[in-house]
C-alpha positions as CSV (number, residue, x, y, z in Angstrom):
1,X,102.5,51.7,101.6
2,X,102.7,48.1,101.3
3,X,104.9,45.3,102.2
4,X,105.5,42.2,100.9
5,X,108.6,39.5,101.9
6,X,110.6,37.2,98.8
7,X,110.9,33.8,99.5
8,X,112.7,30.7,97.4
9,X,115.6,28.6,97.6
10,X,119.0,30.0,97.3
11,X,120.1,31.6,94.3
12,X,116.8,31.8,92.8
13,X,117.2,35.5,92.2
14,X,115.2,36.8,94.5
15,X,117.7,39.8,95.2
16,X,118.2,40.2,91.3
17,X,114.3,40.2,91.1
18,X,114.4,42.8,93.5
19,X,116.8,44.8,92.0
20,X,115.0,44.8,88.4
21,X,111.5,45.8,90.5
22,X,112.9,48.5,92.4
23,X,116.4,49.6,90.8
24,X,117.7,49.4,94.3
25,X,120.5,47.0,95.8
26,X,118.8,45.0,98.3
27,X,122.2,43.3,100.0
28,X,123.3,45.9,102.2
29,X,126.3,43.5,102.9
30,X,129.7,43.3,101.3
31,X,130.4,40.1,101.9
32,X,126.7,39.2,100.1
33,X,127.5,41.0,97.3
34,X,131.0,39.6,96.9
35,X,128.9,35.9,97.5
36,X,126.9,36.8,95.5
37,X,124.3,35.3,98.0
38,X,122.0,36.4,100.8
39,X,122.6,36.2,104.0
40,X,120.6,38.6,106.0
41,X,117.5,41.1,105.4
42,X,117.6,43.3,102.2
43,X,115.2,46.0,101.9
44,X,114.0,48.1,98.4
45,X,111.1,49.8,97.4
46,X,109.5,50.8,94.6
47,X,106.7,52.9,93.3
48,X,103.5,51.3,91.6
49,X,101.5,52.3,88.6
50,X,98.5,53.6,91.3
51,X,101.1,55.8,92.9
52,X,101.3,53.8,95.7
53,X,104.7,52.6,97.7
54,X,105.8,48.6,97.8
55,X,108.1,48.0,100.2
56,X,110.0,44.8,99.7
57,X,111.7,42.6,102.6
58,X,114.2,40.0,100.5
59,X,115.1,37.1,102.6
60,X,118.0,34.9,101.9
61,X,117.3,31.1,100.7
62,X,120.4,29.6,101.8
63,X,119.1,27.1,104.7
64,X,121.7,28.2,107.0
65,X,120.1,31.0,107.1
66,X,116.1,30.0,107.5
67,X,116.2,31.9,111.0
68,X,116.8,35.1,109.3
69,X,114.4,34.3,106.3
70,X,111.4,33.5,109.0
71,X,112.2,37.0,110.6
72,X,111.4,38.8,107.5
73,X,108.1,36.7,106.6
74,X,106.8,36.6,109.9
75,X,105.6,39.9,110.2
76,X,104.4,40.2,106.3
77,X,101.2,40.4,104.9
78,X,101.7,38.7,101.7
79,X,104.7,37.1,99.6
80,X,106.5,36.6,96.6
81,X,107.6,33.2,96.1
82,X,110.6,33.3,93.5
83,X,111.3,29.8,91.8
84,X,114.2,29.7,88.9
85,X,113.5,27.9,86.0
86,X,116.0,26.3,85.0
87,X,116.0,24.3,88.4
88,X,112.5,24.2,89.6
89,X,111.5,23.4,92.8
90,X,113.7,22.5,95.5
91,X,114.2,21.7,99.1
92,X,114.5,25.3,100.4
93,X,111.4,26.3,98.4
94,X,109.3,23.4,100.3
95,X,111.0,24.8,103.6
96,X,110.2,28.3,102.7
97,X,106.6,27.3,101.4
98,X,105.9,25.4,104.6
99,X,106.9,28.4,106.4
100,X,104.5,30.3,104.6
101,X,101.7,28.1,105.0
102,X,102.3,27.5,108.9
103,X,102.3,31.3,109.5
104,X,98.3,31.3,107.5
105,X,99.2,34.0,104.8
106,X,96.8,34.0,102.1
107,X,97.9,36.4,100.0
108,X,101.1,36.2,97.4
109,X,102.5,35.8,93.8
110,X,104.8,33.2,91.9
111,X,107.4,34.8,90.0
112,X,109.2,31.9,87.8
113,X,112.9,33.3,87.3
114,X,115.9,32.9,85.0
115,X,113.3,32.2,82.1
116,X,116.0,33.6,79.9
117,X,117.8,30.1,80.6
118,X,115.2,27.7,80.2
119,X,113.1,26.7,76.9
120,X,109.8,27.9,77.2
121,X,108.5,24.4,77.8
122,X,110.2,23.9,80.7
123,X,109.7,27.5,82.2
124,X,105.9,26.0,81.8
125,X,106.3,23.0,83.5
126,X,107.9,24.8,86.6
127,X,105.0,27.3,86.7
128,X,102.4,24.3,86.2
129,X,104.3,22.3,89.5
130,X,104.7,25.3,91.1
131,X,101.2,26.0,90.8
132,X,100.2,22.9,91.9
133,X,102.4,23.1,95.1
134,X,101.4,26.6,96.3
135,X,98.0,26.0,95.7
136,X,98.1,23.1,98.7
137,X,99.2,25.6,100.9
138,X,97.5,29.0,102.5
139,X,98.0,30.8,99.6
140,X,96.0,28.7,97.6
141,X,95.5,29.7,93.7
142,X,97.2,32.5,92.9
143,X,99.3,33.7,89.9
144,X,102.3,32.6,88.5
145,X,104.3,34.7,86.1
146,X,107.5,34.0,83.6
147,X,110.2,36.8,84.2
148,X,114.2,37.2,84.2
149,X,116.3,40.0,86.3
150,X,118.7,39.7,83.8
151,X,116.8,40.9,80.5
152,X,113.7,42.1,81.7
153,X,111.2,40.1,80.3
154,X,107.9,40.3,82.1
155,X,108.9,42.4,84.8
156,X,106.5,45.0,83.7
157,X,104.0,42.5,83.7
158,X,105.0,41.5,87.0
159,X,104.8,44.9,88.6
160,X,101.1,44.7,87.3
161,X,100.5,41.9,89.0
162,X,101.9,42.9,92.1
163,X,99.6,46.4,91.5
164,X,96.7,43.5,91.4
165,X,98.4,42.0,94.4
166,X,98.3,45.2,96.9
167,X,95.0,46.2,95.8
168,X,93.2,43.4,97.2
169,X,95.2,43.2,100.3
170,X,92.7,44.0,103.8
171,X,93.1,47.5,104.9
172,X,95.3,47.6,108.3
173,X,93.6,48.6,111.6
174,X,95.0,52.5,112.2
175,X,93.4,52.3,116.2
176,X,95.1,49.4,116.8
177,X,97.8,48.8,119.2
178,X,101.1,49.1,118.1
179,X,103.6,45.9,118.5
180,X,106.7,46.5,115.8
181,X,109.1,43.2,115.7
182,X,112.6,44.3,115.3
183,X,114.1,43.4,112.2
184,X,117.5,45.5,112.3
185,X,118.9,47.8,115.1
186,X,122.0,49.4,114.2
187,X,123.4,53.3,115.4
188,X,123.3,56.7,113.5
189,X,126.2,59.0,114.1
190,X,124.6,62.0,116.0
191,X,120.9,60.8,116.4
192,X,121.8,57.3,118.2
193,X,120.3,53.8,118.8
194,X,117.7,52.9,115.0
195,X,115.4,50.1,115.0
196,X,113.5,48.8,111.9
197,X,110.3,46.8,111.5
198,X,107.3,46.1,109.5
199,X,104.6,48.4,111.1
200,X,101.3,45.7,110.6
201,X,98.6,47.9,112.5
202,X,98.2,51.3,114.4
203,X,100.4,54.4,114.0
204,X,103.7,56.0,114.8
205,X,104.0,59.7,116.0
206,X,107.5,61.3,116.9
207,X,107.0,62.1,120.8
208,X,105.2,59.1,121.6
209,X,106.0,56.8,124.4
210,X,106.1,53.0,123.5
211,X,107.2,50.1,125.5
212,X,110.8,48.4,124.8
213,X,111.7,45.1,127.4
214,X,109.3,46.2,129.8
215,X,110.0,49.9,130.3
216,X,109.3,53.3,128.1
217,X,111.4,54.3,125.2
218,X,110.3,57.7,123.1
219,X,110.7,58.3,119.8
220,X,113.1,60.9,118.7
221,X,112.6,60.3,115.1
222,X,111.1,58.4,112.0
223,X,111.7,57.8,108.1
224,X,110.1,55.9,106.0
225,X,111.5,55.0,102.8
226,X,114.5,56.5,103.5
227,X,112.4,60.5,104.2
228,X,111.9,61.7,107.4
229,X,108.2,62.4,108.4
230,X,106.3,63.4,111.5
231,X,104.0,60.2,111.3
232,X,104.1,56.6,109.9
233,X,101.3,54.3,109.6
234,X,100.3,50.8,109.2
235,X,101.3,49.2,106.9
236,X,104.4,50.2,106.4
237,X,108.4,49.6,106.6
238,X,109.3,52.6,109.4
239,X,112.9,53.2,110.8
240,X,112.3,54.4,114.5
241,X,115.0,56.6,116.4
242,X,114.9,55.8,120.1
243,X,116.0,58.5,122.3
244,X,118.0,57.0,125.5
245,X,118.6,53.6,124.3
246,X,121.6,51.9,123.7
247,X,122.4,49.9,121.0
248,X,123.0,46.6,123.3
249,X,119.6,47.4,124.7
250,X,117.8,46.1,121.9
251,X,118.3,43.8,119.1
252,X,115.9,41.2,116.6
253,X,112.8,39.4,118.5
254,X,112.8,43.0,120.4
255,X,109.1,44.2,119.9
256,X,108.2,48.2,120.6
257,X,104.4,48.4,122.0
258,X,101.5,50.5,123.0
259,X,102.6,50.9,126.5
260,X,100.6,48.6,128.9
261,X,98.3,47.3,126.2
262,X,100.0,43.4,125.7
263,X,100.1,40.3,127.5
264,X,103.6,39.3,128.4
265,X,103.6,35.4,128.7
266,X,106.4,32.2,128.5
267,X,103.5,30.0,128.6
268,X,101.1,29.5,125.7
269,X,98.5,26.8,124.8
270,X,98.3,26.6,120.9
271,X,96.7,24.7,117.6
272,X,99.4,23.2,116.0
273,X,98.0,23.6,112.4
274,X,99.2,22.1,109.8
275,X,101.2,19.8,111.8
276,X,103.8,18.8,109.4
277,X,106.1,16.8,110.9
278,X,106.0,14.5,114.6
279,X,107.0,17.2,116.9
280,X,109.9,16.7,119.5
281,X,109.7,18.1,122.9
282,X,112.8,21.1,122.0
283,X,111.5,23.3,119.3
284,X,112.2,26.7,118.2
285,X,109.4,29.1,118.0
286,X,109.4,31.7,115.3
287,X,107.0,34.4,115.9
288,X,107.5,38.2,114.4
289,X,110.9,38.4,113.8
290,X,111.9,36.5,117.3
291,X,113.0,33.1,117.6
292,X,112.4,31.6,121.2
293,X,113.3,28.3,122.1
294,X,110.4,26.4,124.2
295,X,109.4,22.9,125.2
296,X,106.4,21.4,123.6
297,X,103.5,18.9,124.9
298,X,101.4,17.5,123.2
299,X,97.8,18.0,124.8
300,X,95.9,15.9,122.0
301,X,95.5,15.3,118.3
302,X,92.1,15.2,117.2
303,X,90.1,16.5,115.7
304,X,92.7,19.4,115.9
305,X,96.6,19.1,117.2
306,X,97.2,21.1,120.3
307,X,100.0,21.7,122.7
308,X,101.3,23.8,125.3
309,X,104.7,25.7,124.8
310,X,107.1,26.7,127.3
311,X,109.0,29.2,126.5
312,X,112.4,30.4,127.1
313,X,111.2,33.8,128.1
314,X,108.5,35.9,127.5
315,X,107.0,37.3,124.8
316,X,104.1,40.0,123.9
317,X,101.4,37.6,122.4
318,X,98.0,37.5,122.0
319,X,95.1,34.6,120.9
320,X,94.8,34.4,117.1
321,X,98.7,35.1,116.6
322,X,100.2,33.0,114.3
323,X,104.0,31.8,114.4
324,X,106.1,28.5,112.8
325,X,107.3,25.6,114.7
326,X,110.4,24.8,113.7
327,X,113.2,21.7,113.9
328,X,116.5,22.7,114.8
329,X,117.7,19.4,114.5
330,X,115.9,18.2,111.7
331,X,116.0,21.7,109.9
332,X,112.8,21.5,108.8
333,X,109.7,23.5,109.9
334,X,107.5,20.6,112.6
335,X,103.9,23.1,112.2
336,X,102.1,26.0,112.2
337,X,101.5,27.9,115.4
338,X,97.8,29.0,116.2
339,X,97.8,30.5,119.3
340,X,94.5,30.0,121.3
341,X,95.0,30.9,125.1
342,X,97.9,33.6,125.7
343,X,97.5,33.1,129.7
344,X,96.5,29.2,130.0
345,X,95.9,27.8,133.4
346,X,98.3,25.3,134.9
347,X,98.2,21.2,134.2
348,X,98.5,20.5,137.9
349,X,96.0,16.9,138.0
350,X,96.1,14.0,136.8
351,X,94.4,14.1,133.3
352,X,93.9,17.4,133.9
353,X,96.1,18.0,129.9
354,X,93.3,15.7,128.9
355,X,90.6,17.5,129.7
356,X,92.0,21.1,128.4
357,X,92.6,19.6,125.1
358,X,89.2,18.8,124.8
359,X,88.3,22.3,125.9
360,X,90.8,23.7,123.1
361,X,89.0,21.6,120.1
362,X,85.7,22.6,120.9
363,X,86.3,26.1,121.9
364,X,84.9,26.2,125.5
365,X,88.6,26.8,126.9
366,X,89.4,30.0,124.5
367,X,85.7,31.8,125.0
368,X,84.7,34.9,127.0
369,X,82.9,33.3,129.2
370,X,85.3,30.7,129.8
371,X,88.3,33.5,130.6
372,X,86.2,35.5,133.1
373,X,85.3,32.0,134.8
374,X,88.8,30.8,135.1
375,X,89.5,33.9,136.5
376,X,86.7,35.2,138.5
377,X,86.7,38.6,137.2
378,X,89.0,40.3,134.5
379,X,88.9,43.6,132.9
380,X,88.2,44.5,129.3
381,X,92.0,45.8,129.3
382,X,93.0,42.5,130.4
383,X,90.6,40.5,127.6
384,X,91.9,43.2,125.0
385,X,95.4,42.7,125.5
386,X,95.1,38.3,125.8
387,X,93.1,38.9,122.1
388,X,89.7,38.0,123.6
389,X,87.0,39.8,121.7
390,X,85.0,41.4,124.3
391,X,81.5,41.0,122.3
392,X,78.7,38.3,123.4
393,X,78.9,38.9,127.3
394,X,76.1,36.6,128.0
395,X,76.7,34.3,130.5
396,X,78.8,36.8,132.7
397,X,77.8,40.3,134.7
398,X,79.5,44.1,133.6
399,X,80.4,46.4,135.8
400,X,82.2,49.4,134.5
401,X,85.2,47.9,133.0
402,X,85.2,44.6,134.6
403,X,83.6,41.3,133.1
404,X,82.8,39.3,135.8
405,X,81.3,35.6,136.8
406,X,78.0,35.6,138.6
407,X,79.7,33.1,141.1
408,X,82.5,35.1,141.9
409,X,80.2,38.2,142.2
410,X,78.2,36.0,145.0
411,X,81.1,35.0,146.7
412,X,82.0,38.3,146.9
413,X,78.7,39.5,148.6
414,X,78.9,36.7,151.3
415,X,82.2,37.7,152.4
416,X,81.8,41.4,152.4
417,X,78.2,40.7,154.3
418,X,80.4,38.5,156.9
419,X,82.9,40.8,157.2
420,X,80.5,43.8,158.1
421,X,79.1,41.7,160.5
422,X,82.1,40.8,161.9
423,X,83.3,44.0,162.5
424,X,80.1,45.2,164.0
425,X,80.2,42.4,166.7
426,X,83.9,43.1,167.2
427,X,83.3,47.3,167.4
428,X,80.1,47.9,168.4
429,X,80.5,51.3,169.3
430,X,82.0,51.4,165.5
431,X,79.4,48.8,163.7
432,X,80.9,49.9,159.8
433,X,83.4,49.0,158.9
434,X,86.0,51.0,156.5
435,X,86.0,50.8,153.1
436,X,89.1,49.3,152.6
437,X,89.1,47.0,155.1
438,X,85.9,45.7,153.3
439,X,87.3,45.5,149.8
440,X,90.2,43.3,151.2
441,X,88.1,41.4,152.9
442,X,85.8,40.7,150.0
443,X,88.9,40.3,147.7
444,X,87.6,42.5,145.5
445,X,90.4,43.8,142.3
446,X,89.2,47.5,142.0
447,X,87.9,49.6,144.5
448,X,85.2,51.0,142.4
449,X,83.5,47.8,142.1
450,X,82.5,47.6,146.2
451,X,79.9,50.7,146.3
452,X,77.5,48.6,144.1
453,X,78.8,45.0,145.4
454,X,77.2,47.3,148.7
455,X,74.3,48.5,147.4
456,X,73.3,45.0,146.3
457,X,73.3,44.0,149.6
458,X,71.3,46.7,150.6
459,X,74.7,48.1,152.6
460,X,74.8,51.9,153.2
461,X,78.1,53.6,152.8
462,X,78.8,57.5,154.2
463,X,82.4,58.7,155.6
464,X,84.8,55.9,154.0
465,X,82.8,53.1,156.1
466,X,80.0,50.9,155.2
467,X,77.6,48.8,157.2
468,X,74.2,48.0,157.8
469,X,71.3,50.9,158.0
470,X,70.1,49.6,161.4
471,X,73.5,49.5,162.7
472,X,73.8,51.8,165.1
473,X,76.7,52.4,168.2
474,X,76.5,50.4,171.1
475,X,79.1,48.8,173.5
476,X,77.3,45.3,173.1
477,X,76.9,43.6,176.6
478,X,78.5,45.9,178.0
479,X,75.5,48.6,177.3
480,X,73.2,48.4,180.3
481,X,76.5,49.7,182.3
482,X,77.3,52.4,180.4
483,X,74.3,54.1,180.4
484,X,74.1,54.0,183.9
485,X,77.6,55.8,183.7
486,X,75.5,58.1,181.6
487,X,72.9,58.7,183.7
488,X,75.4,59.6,186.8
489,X,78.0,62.3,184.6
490,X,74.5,63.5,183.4
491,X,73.7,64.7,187.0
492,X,77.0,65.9,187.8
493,X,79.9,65.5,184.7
494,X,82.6,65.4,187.1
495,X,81.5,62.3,189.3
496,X,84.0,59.8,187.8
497,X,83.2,56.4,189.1
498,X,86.1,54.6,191.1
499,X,87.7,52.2,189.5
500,X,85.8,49.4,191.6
501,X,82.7,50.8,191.0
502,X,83.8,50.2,187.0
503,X,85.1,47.1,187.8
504,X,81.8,45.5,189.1
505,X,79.5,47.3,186.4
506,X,82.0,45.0,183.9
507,X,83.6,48.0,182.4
508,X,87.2,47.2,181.7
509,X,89.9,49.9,179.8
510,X,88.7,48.5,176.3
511,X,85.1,49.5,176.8
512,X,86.1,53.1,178.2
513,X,87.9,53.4,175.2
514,X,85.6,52.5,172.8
515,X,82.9,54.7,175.1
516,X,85.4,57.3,174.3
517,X,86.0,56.8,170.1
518,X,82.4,57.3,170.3
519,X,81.7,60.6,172.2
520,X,80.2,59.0,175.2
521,X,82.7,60.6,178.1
522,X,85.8,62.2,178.3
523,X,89.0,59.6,178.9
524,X,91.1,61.1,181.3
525,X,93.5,58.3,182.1
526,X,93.0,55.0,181.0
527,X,90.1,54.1,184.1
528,X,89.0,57.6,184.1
529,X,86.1,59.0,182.8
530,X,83.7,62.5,183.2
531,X,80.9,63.5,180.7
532,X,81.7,64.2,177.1
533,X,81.5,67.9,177.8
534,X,83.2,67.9,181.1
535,X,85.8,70.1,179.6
536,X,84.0,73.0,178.4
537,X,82.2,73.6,181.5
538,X,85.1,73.2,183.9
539,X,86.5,76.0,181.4
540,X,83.1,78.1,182.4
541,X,83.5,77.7,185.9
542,X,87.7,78.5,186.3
543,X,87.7,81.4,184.0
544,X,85.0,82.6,186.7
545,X,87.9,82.4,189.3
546,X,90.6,85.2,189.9
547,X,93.7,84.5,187.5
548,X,95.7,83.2,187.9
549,X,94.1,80.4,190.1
550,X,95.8,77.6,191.7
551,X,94.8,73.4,192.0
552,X,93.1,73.6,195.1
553,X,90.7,77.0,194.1
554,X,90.0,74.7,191.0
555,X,89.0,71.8,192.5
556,X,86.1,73.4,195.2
557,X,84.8,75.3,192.0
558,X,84.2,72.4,190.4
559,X,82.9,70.4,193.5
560,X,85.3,67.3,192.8
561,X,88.1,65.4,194.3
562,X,92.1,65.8,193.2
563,X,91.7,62.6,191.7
564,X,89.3,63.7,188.5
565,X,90.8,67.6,188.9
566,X,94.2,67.2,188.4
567,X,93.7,65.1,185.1
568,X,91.3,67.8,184.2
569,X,93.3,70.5,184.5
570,X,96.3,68.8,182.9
571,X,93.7,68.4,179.8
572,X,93.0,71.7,179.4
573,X,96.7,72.3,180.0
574,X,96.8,70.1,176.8
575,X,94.2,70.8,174.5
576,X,95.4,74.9,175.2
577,X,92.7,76.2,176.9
578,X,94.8,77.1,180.2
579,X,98.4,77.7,180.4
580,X,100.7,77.1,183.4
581,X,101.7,80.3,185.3
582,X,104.4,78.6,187.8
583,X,105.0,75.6,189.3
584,X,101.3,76.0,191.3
585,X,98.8,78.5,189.4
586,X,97.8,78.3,185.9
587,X,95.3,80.8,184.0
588,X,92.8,80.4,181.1
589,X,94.2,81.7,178.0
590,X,92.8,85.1,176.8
């Protein structure tokens, strides 16, 4: 299928056009047919001499209505400009035209109507000006045929030229990501909440999960051209049926996406190209089918107008989108919207607007390399989704899926080298330091990226923790001591030093502990320490007692004091090696 949008100032006969092309009644209205005028979106289709389906969007001309017209041309891929002949150009065919040159479509006819009620002379002379007009604009030279609704005449050779049209339009992107503007929502008896759109890229499946306002929708059904099918895709007019959605959910403007593949933003830096009229600080942006209200400031004007827009709320958008400034006072289109920078940085200096419009007239603000500088490190999802073509990466590192600047990458292996080494002076019985705590501490976005951040450095990582290869346990200055502790439990495991004897060696609770974490004794109580096996052979020599045994048989088996055999036996009490008989013997368990 192809699509193509009417423009041209009221009464034109666009709709009558319409009607002769397709045999269908575009005004879906009663109150436009009893007008006789157009007020909102009219959809037809036809059938071409290939075989293949046009789908037509008819806008209305009235210039009440220029909101409604720009949702139906926004989305288009090409145009048919209707001008009436026996009235020739006029203001709402300037409006429409500038429309249609602000939003950069290239590709279009000129159908000159009512020829039936104009002399052929001056059915020429409007086909020469119009001509002339269009060809000033993005369309640029295209053709312009004679026809009338009302008899006929040359609507055959109109279709052919429309055949001529289609065939040279650029083949949509079928892998693309999906983003349908809302035209028309409206509810189905038994089947529920309908949206319409023109599908411009990618595909539609019945099942899949798109993206509505920020959270899923699936689709329950499709038609196209009034038949259901199983799949639509691009290009193509496509009624969706949303399943859970009701019909004050969504509305015009509304876009359904490829879920977590577009860049949500109220703030945009843009070309404003052409720039048609002086542009006041309230505009309304028309982009898709949404109009947004935003402020506008001017950034510079040469070689190339640019601006930043503010926008009322956000939108899915991406670099290279284009969209129409428009006037609401003066009712007249201001410029054309070129989107360079979908997540700009903020003006916060003094000259600082300045400086970004030069950056957005030579290009450096919009590149690759600029993006991943601005922001350290970003992901190819990321780029995707802000339009940034991920190609020429010179300039910047790749690792896995992130792009990142060599700066960023070097101030992330200072601070991950300073925070190993800050946890090994802090824990030296522990000298690596976890994982995570190191990927915080570098400020690193992924936790993927910090085994060869690591390995860089010539890090080691094993268990979770990394650290430096010749870091190895120790308890720091307080060292010397605790191998003499050592050295005594190694003679005999249950000679716990006294608690002054600890306190002049300069061993306080924190040391035992980390002494402990590290399999150097066993911690009894908090000053309280035997050797790290002190357990398993006070086990050996009580099970070699009669059982059930009491505290005191204990404590001459094992040659110590109450002091380190009571907190002893209450450990293998705990750990369920012996089990408490009565209040004064205990056994070891079977």
């Amino acid at each position: 299928m192809r699509v193509i949008a009417t423009a041209g100032h009221v009464d034109h006969g666009k709709s009558r056009l319409v009607r002769a092309l397709t045999g269908m009644e575009p005004d879906r209205w009663a109150e436009e047919r009893r007008r006789g005028m157009t007020i909102d979106l009219g959809y037809a289709w036809t059938t071409l001499p290939s075989g293949e389906q046009l789908a037509f969007v008819d806008v209305p001309g009235h210039q009440r209505f220029v909101t409604n017209m720009l949702a139906g041309v926004g989305p288009a891929p090409a145009v048919l400009l209707v001008i009436a002949a026996d009235e020739g150009w006029r203001r709402q065919t300037s409006e429409h035209l500038d429309a249609i040159d602000a939003l950069g479509i290239q590709h279009g006819l000129v159908a000159v109507t009512r020829s039936d009620l104009a002399t052929p002379d001056q059915t020429a002379a409007v086909i020469a000006d119009a001509r002339q007009r269009v060809a000033r604009s993005s369309l640029g030279e295209v053709p312009a045929l004679a026809v009338s609704g009302e008899t006929g005449a040359g609507v055959e050779q109109l279709r052919q030229a429309l055949q001529r049209l289609v065939t040279g339009l650029p083949a949509p992107s079928l892998d693309e990501r999906v983003r349908l503007w809302v035209d028309r929502a409206f509810t189905v008896k038994g089947s529920g909440t309908v949206v319409t759109g023109t599908l411009g890229a990618g595909r539609i499946s019945v099942g899949d999960e798109l993206e509505l306002a920020g959270r899923p929708v699936v689709v329950r059904g499709l038609q196209q051209l009034g038949s259901r099918c199983e799949q639509v895709q691009a290009v193509a007019r496509v009624a969706v049926n949303l399943r859970s959605v009701q019909r004050r959910e969504v509305g015009r403007g509304d876009c359904l996406l490829t879920p977590g593949a577009w860049w949500s933003s109220d703030c945009l830096d843009v070309a404003l190209d052409p720039l048609l009229a002086e542009p006041q600080s309230r505009q309304v942006l028309h982009i898709g089918s949404a109009s947004i209200p935003v402020r506008l400031r001017v950034l510079g004007t040469e070689p190339v107008a640019t601006a930043r827009l503010s926008l009322d709320w956000p939108i899915p958008v991406q670099a290279g989108d284009r969209a129409v400034l428009r006037d609401p006072g003066q009712q007249s289109v201001t410029a054309g919207v070129r989107v360079l920078d979908a997540d700009p940085p903020a003006l916060t200096r003094r000259g600082s607007a300045r400086v970004r419009a030069a950056q957005l007239a030579d290009g450096t603000a919009t590149g690759l390399a600029d993006q991943v500088r601005r922001r350290g490190a970003v992901s190819r999802a990321t780029l995707t989704a802000l339009g940034v073509p991920v190609t020429d990466t010179a300039g910047v590192l790749t690792r896995g899926d992130w792009l990142i600047d060599p700066d960023t990458w070097r101030h992330w292996q200072q601070a991950l080298l300073a925070a190993v080494d800050r946890h090994a002076a802090a824990e030296p019985l522990r000298p690596w330091i976890s994982e995570d705590a190191a990927r915080q501490a570098a400020g690193l976005p992924d936790p993927r990226l910090l085994a060869e951040l690591a390995a860089g450095l010539g890090l080691q990582a094993a268990a979770g923790r990394i650290g430096r290869p010749e870091a190895t346990p120790t308890l720091g200055a307080a060292e010397q001591s605790l191998r003499l502790i050592d050295e005594r439990l190694a003679k005999d495991p249950f000679d716990a030093p006294e608690r002054s004897e600890l306190s002049e060696l300069g061993l306080g609770v924190r040391d035992l502990a980390a002494a402990a974490g590290a399999g150097r004794v066993l911690r009894l109580a908090p000053d309280l320490v035997v050797a790290p096996d002190a357990a398993e052979r006070a086990l050996a020599l009580v099970r070699a007692l009669p059982q059930p045994f009491t505290a005191s048989q204990a404590r001459q088996a094992l040659g110590t004091t109450r002091r380190v055999a009571l907190p002893l036996l209450e450990h293998l009490d705990a750990v369920g090696l012996t089990v408490r008989v009565d209040g004064t013997q205990r056994a070891v368990r079977a």
